[in-house]
Rosetta silent file (secondary structure, phi, psi, omega in degrees, C-alpha in Angstrom):
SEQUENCE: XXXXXXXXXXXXXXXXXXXXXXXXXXXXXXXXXXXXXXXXXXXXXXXXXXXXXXXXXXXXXXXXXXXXXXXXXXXXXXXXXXXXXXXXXXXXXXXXXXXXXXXXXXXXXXXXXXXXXXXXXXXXXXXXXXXXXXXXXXXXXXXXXXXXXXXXXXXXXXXXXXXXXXXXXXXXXXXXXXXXXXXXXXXXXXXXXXXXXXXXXXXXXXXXXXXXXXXXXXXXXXXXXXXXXXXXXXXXXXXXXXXXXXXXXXXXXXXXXXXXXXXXXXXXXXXXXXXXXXXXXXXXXXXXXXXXXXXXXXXXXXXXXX
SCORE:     score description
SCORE:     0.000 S_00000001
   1 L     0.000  149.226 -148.413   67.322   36.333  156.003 S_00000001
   2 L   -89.355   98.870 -160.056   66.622   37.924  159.058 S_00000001
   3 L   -19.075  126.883  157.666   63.922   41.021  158.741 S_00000001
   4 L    80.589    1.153  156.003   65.961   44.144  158.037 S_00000001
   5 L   -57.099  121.065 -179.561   68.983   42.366  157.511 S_00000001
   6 L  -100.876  130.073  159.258   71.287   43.561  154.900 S_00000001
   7 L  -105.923  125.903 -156.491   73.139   41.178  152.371 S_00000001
   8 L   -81.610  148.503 -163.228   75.863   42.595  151.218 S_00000001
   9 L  -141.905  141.953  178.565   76.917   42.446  147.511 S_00000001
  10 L   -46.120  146.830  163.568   80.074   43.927  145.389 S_00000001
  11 L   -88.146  168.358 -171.090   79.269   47.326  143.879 S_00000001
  12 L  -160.434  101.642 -154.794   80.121   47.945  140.503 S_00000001
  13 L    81.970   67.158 -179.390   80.253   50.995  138.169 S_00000001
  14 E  -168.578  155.212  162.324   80.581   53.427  140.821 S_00000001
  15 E  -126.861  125.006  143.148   83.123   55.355  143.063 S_00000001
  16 E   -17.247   82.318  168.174   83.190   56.214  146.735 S_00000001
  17 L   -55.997  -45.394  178.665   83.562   59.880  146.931 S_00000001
  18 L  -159.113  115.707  172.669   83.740   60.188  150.662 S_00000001
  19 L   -74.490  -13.313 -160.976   82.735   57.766  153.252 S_00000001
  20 L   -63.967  -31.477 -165.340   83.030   60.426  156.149 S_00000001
  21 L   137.866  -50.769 -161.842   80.051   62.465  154.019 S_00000001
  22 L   -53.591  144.274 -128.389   81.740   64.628  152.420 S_00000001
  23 L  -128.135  103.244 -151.662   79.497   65.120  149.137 S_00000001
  24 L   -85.982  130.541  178.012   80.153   65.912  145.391 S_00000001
  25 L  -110.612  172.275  175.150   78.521   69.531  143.577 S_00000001
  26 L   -78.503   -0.801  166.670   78.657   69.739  140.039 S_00000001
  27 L   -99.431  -41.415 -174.663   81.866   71.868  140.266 S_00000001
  28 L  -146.968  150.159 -165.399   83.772   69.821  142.822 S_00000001
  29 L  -115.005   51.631  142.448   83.297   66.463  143.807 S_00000001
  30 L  -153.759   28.765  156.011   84.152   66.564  147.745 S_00000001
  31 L   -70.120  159.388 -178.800   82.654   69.558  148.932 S_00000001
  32 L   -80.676  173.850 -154.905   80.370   69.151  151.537 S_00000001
  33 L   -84.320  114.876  169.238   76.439   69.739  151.051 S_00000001
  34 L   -91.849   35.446 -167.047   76.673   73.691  151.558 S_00000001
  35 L  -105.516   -8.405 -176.517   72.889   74.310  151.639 S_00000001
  36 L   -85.335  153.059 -158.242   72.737   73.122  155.750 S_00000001
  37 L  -173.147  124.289 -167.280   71.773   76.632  157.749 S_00000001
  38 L   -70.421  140.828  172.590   71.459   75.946  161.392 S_00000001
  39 L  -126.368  116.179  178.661   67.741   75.925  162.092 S_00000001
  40 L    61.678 -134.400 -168.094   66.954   75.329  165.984 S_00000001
  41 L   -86.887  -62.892 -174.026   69.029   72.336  167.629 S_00000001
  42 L   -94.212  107.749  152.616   68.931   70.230  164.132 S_00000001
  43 L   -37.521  140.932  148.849   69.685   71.936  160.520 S_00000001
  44 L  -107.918  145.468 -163.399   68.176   71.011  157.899 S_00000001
  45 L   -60.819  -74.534  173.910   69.919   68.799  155.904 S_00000001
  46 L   -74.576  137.353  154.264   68.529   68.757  152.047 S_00000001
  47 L  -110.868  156.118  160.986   67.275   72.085  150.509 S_00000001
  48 E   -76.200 -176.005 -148.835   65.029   72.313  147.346 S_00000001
  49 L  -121.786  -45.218  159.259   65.408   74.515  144.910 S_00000001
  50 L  -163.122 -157.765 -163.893   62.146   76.548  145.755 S_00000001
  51 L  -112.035   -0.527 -171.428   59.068   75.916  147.899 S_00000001
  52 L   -91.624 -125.312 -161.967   56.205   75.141  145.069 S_00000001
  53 L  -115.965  -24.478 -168.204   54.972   71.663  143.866 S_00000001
  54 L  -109.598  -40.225  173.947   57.626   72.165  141.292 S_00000001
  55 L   -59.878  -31.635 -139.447   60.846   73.762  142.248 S_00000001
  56 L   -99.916   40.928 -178.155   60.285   71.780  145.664 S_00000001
  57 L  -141.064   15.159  179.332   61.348   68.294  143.479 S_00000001
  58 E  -155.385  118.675  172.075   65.194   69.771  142.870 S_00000001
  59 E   -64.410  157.747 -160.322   67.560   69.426  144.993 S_00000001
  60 L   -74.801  -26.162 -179.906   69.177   72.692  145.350 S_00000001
  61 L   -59.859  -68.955 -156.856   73.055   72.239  144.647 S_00000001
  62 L   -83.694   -2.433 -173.512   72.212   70.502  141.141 S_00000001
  63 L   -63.301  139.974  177.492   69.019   72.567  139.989 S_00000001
  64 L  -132.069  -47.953  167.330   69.740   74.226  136.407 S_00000001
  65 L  -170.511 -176.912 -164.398   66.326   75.022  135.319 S_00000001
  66 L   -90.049  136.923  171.876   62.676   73.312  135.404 S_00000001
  67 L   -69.909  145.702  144.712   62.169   70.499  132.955 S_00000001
  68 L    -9.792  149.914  142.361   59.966   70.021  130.293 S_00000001
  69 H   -36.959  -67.263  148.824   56.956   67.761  131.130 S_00000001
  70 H    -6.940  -77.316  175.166   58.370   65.345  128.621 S_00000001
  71 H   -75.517  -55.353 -159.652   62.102   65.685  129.705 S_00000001
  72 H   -92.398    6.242  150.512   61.407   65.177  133.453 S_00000001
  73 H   -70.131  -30.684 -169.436   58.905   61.610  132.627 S_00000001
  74 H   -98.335  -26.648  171.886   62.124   60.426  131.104 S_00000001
  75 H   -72.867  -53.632  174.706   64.498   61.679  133.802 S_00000001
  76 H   -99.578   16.368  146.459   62.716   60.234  136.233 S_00000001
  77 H   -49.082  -84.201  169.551   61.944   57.164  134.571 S_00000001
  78 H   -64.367  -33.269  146.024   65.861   56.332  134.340 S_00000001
  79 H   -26.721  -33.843  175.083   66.282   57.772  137.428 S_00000001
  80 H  -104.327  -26.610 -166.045   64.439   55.141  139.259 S_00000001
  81 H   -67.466  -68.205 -164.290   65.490   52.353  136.881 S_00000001
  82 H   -63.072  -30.507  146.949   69.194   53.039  138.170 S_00000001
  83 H   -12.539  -99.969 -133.705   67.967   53.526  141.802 S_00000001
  84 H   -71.227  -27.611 -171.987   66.804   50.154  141.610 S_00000001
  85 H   -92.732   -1.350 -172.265   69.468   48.420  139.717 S_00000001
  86 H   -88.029  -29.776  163.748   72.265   50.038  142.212 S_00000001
  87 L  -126.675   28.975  150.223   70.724   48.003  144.654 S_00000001
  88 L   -80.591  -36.287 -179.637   69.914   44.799  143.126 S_00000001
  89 L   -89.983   25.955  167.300   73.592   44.521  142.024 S_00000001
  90 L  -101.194  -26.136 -129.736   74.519   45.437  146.107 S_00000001
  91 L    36.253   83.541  170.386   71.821   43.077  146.905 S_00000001
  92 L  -148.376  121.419 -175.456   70.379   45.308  149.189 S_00000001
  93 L   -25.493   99.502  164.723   66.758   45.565  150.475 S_00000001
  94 L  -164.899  141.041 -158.119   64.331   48.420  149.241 S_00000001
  95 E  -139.348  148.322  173.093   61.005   48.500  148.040 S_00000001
  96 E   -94.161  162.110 -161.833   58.666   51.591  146.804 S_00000001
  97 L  -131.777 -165.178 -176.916   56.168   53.071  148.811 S_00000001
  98 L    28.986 -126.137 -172.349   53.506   56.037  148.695 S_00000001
  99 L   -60.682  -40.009 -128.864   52.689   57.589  145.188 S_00000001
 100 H   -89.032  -45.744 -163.585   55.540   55.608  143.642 S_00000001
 101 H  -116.682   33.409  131.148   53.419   51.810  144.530 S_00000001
 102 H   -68.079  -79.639  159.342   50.272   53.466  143.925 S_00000001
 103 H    -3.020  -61.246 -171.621   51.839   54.153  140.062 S_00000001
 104 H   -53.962  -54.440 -169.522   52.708   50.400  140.385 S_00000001
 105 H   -48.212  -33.762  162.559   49.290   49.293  141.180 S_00000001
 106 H   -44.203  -78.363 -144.464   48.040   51.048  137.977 S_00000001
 107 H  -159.109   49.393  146.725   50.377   49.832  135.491 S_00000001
 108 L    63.651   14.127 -161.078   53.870   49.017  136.863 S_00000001
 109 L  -148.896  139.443  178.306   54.553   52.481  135.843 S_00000001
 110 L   -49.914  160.831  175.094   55.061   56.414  137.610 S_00000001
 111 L   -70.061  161.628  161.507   51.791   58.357  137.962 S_00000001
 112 L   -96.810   -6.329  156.107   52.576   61.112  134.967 S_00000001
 113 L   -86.767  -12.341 -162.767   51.646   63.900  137.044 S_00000001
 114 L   -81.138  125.142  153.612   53.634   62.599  139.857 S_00000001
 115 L   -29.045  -53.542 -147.603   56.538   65.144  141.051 S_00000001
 116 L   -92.151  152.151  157.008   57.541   62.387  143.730 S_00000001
 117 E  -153.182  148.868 -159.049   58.899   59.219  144.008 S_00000001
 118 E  -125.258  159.151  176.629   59.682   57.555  147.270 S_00000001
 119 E  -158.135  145.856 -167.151   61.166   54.215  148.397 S_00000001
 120 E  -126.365  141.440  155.924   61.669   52.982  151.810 S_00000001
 121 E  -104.900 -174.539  164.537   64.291   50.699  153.590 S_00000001
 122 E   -68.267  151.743  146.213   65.022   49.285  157.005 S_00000001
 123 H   -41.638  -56.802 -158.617   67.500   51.213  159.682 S_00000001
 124 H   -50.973  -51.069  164.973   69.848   48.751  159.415 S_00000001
 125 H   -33.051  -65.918  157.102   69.705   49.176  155.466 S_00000001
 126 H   -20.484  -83.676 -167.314   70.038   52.790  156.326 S_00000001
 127 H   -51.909   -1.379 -148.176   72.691   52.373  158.583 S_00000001
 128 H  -123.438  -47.413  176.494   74.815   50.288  155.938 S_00000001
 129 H   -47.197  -41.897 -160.870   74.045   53.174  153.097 S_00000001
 130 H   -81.735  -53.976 -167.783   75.377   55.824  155.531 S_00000001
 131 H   -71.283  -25.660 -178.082   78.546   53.845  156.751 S_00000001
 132 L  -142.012   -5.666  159.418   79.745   52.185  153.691 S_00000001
 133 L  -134.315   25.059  172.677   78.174   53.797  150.698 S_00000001
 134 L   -46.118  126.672  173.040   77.575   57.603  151.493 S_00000001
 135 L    79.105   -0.384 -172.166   78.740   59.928  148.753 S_00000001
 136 E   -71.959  136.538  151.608   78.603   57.041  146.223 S_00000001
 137 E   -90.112  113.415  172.629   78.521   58.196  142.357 S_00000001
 138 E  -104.429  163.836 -174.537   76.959   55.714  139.896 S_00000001
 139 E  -124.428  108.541  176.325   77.493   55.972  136.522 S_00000001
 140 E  -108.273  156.452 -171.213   74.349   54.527  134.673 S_00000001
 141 E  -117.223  119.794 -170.772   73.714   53.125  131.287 S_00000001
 142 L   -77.386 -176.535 -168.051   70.020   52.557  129.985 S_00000001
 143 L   -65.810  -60.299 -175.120   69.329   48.826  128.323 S_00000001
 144 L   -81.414    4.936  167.042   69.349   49.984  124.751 S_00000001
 145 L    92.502  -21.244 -174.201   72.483   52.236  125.374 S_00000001
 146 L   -73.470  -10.066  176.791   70.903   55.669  124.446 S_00000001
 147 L  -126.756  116.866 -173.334   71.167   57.037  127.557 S_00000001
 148 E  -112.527  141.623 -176.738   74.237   57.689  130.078 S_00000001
 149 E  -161.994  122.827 -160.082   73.382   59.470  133.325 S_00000001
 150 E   -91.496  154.658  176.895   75.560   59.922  136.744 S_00000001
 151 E  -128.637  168.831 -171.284   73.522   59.837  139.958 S_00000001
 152 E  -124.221  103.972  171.326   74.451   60.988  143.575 S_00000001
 153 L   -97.766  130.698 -158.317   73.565   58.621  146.714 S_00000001
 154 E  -130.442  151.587  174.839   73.547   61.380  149.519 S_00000001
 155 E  -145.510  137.671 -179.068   72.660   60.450  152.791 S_00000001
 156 L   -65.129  135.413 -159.254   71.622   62.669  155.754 S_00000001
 157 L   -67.641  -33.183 -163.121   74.012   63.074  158.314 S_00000001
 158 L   -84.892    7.952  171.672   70.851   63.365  161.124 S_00000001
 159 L   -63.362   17.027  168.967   69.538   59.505  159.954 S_00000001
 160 L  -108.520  -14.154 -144.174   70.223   58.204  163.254 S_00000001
 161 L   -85.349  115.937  150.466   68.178   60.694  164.895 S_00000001
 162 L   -26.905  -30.796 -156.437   64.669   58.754  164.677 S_00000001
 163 L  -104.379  156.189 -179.962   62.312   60.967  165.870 S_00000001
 164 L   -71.059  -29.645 -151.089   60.343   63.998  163.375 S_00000001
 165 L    45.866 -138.079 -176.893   61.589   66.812  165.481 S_00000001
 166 L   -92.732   21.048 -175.371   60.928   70.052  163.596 S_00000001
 167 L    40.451   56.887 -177.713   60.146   67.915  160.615 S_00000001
 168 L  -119.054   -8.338  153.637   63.046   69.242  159.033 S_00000001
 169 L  -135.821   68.855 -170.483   64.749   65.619  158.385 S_00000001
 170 L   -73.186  -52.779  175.373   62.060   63.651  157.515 S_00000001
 171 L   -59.336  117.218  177.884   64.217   62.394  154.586 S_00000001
 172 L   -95.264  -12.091 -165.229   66.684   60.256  155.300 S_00000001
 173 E  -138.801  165.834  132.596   68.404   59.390  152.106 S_00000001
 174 E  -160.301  141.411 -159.697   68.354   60.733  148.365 S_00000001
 175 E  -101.950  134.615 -139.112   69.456   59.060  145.244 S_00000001
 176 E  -126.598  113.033  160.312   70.390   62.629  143.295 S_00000001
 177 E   -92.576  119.788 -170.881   70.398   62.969  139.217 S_00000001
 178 L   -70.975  -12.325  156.845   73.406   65.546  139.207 S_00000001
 179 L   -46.512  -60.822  173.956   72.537   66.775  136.260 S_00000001
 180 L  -123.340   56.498 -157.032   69.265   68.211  136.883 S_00000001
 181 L   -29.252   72.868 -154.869   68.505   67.579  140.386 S_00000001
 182 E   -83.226  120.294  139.823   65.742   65.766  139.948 S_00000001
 183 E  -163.903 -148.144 -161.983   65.468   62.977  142.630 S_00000001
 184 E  -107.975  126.183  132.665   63.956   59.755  144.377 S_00000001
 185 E   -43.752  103.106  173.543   63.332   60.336  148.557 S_00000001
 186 E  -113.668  145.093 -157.811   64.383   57.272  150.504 S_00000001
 187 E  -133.315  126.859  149.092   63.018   57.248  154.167 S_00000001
 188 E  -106.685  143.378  170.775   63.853   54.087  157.020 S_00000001
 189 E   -99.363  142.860  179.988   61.462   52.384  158.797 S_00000001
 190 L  -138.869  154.651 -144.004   62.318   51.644  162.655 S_00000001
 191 E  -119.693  127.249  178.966   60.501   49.154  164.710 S_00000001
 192 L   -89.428   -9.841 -160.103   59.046   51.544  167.520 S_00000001
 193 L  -161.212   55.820  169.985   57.532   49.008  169.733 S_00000001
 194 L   -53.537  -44.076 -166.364   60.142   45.621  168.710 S_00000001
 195 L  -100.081    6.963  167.529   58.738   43.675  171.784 S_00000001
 196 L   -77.008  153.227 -173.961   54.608   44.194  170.806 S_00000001
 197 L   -64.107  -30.539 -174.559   52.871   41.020  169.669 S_00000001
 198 L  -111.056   97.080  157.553   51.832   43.332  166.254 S_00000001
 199 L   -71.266  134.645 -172.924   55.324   45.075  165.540 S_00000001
 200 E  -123.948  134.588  173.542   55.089   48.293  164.026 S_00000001
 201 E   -97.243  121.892  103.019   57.595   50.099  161.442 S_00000001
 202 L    45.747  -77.507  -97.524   58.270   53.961  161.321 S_00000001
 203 L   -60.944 -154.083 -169.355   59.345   56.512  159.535 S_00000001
 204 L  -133.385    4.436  159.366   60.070   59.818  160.735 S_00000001
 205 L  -121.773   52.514  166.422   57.105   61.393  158.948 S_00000001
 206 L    62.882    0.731  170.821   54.600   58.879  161.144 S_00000001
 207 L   -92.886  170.468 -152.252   53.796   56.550  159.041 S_00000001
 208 L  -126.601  150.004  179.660   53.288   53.049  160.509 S_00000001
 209 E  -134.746  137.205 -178.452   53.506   49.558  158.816 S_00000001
 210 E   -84.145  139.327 -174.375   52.442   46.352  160.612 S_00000001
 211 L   -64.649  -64.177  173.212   55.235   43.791  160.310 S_00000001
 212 L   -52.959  -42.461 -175.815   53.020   41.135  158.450 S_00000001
 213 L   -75.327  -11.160 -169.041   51.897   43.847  156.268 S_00000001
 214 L  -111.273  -37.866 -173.236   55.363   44.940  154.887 S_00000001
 215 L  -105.652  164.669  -56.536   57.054   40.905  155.045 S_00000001
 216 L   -48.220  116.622 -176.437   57.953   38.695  152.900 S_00000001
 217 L   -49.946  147.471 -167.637   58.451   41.350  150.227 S_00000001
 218 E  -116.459  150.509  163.703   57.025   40.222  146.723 S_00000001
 219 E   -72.190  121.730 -157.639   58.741   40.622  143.549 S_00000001
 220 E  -174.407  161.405 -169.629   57.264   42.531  140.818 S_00000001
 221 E  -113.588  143.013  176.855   58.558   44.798  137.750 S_00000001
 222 L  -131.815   94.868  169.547   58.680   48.755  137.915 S_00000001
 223 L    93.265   45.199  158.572   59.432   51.354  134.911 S_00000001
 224 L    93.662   -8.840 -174.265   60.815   47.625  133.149 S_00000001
 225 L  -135.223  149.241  173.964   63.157   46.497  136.115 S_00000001
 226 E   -55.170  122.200  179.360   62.720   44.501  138.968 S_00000001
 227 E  -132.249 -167.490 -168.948   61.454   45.829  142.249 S_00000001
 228 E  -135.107  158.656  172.478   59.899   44.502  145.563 S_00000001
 229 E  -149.524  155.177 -161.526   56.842   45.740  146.866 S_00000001
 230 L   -81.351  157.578  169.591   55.496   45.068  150.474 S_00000001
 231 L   -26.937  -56.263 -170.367   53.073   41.816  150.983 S_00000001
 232 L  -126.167   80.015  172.462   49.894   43.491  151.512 S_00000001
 233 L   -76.652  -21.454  170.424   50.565   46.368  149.219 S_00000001
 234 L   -88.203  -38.052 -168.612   46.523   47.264  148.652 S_00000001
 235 H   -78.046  -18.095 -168.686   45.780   47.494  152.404 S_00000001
 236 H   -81.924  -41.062  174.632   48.874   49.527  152.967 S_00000001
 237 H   -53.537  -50.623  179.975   47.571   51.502  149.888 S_00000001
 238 H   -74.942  -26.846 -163.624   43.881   52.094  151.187 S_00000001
 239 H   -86.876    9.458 -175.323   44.752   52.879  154.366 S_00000001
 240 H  -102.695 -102.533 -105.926   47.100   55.640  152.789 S_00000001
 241 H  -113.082  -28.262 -172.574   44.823   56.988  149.974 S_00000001
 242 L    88.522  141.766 -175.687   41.143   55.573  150.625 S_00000001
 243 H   -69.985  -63.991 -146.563   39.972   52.617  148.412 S_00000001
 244 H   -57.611  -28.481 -176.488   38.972   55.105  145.910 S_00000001
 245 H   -73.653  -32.963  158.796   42.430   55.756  144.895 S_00000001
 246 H   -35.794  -30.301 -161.544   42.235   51.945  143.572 S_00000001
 247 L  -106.162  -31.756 -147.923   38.981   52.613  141.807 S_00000001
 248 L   -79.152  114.436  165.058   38.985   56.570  140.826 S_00000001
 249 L  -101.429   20.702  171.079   39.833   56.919  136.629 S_00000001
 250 L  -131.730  151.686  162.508   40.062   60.599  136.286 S_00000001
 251 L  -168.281  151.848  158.389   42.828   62.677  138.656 S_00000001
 252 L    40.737   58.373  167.408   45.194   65.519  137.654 S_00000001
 253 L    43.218   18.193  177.371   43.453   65.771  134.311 S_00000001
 254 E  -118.827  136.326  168.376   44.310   62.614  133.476 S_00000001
 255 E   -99.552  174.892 -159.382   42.156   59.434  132.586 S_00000001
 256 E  -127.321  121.591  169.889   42.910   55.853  132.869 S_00000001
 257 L   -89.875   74.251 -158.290   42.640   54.102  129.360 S_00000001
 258 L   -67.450   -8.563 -177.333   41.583   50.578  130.508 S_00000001
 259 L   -96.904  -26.652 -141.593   42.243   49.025  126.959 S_00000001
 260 L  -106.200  -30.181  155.798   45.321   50.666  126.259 S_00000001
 261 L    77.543   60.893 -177.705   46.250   50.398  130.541 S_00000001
 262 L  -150.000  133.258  157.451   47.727   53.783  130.574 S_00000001
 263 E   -58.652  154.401 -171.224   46.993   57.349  131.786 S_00000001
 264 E  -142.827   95.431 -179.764   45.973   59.885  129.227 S_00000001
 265 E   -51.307  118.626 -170.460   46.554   63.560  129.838 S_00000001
 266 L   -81.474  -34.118 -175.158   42.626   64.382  128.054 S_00000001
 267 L   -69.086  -37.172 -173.859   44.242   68.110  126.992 S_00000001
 268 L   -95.161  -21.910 -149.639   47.084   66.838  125.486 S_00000001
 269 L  -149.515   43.259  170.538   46.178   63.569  123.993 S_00000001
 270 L   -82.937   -3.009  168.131   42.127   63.135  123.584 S_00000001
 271 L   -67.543   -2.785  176.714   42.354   61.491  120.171 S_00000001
 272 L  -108.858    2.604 -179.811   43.958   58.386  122.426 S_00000001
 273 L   -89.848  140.719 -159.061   41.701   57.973  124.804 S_00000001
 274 L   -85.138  115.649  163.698   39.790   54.909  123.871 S_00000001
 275 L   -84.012   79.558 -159.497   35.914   55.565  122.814 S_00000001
 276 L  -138.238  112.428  160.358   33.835   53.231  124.186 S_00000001
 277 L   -48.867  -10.499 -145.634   30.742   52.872  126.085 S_00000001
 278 L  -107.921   87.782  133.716   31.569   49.631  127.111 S_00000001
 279 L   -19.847  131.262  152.091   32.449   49.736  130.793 S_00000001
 280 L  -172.322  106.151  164.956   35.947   48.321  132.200 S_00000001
 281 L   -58.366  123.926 -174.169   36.449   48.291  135.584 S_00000001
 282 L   -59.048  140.872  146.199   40.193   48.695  135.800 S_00000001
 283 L  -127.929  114.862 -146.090   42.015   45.862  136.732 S_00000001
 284 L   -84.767  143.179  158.643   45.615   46.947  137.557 S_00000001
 285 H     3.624  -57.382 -168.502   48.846   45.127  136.212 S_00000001
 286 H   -76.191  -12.622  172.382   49.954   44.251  139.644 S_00000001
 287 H  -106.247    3.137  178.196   46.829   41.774  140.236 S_00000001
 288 L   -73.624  133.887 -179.544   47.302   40.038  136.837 S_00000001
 289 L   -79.018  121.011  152.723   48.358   36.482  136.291 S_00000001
 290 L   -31.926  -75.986 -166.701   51.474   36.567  134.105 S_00000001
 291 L   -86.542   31.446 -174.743   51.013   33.847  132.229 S_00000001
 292 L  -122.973  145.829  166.037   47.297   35.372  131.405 S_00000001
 293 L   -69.239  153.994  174.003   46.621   38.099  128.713 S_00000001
 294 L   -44.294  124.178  170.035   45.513   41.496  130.287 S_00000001
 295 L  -176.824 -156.833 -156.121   41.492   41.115  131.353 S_00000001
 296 L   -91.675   18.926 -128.399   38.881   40.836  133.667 S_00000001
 297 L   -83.243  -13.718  176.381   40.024   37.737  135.513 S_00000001
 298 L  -113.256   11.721 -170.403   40.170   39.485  139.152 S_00000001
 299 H   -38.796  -42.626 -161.444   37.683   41.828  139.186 S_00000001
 300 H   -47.334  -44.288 -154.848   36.059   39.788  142.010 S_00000001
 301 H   -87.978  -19.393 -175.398   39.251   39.910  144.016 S_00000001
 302 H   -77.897  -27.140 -170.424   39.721   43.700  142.747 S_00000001
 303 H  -132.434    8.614  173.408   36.435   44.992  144.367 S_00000001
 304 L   -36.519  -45.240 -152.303   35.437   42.057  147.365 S_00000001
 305 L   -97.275   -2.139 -157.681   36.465   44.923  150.046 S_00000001
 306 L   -98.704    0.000    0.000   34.776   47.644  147.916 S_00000001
């Protein structure tokens, strides 16, 4: 399939609210988003709910109040699982990016301090989300049944425009839980320079991906469900984060439990963090042989660049 190429797939547990845009609140489901307030030439499209590291993670229409620690690991936990299965059963292209495939690189799993979680497509992908599944409602069910939860795919009307502008629609997409309006940031990549020998991908908050570096996407499991992740997912990582984010086992009060291959909030939980003197250079999930028990079997390959 042809880079950036969408294959199209039946949808299934979902309804079309509005293809035009028009956009479902938790009171009515085909009002329009009423949070745009002309700013300049271009509104902006999504508002948050407030401006701090916490408010600024809920969208504003659906916000009810701030979650638990607890409640919003588990919100967005199933939050991304149905993200991901909404477009595996489209078959349609998208892979996680930033903090979200850092998380992976740990342990296949969100950071637990992390607010965000981002995933990036293609334009074209883009363009196919805005034109034929805009306004889409999913209705999701988790694997064991215990949980039912409706999501919102909202897509910004200003995704064609390419360019940052007044960096007020860097976000091109968002997959919305209308309950507590919690959700995942989806961004397209556009090939700025299609006829250079090293093609470079986009977004519209500057970051750039190397063609080779993003293609053929690899296969890999995230929060328990299947996801994609780009080819050269560590160099795209250091050159985001610094090799140190690969290496470093304390952040955000938390430590990295190398037997147990988990973060560990040390305030909330220090009777789990594993006491041992005993070095272990992490070696994360995502560099692991399958058909191997968890261990030391890559270090080499884990710290050759460091």
């Amino acid at each position: 399939m042809k880079i950036g190429q969408v294959a199209l797939g039946v949808g299934s547990i979902c309804s079309v609210i509005n293809k035009a845009g028009a956009l479902p609140t938790p009171q009515e489901e085909s009002s329009v988003n009423p949070n745009v307030s002309p700013i300049g030439e271009e509104p902006k499209y999504f508002h948050e709910a407030g401006e701090k590291d916490t408010l600024g993670h809920y969208d504003q229409r659906f916000f009810k109040r701030i979650d638990s620690d607890e409640d919003r690991r588990s919100t967005l936990q199933h939050l991304m699982r149905a993200y991901l299965k909404f477009f595996r059963e489209r078959n349609i292209e998208t892979w996680i990016a930033h903090g979200t495939l850092l998380g992976w690189w740990w342990n296949e799993k969100l950071l637990p301090w992390d607010w965000d979680i981002d995933v990036q497509v293609s334009d074209s992908t883009l363009e196919y989300l805005a034109n034929h599944l805009n306004g889409t409602k999913y209705h999701y069910v988790s694997e064991d049944r215990s949980m039912e939860r409706d999501y919102l795919l909202d897509v910004n009307p200003f995704w064609t425009k390419r360019d940052r502008g007044e960096g007020l629609n860097i976000i091109d997409a968002r997959w919305i839980d209308i309950r507590t309006g919690l959700y995942v940031d989806i961004t397209g990549l556009s090939q700025n320079r299609p006829k250079h020998p090293q093609e470079i991908w986009m977004c519209k908050n500057l970051h750039e991906y190397r063609t080779e570096d993003l293609f053929p996407m690899q296969e890999s499991m995230f929060e328990g469900v299947p996801t994609k992740v780009p080819y050269s997912y560590e160099k795209i990582l250091s050159e985001e984060y610094e090799r140190k984010a690969l290496t470093n086992t304390e952040y955000e009060e938390h430590r990295w439990d190398p037997q147990k291959k988990e973060w560990v909030n040390k305030a909330e939980k220090p009777h789990l963090i594993t006491q041992d003197e005993t070095p272990h250079p992490h070696v994360p999930i995502s560099v692991q042989p399958r058909s191997t028990a968890p261990g030391l079997q890559n270090l080499g390959r884990l710290f050759q660049e460091s």
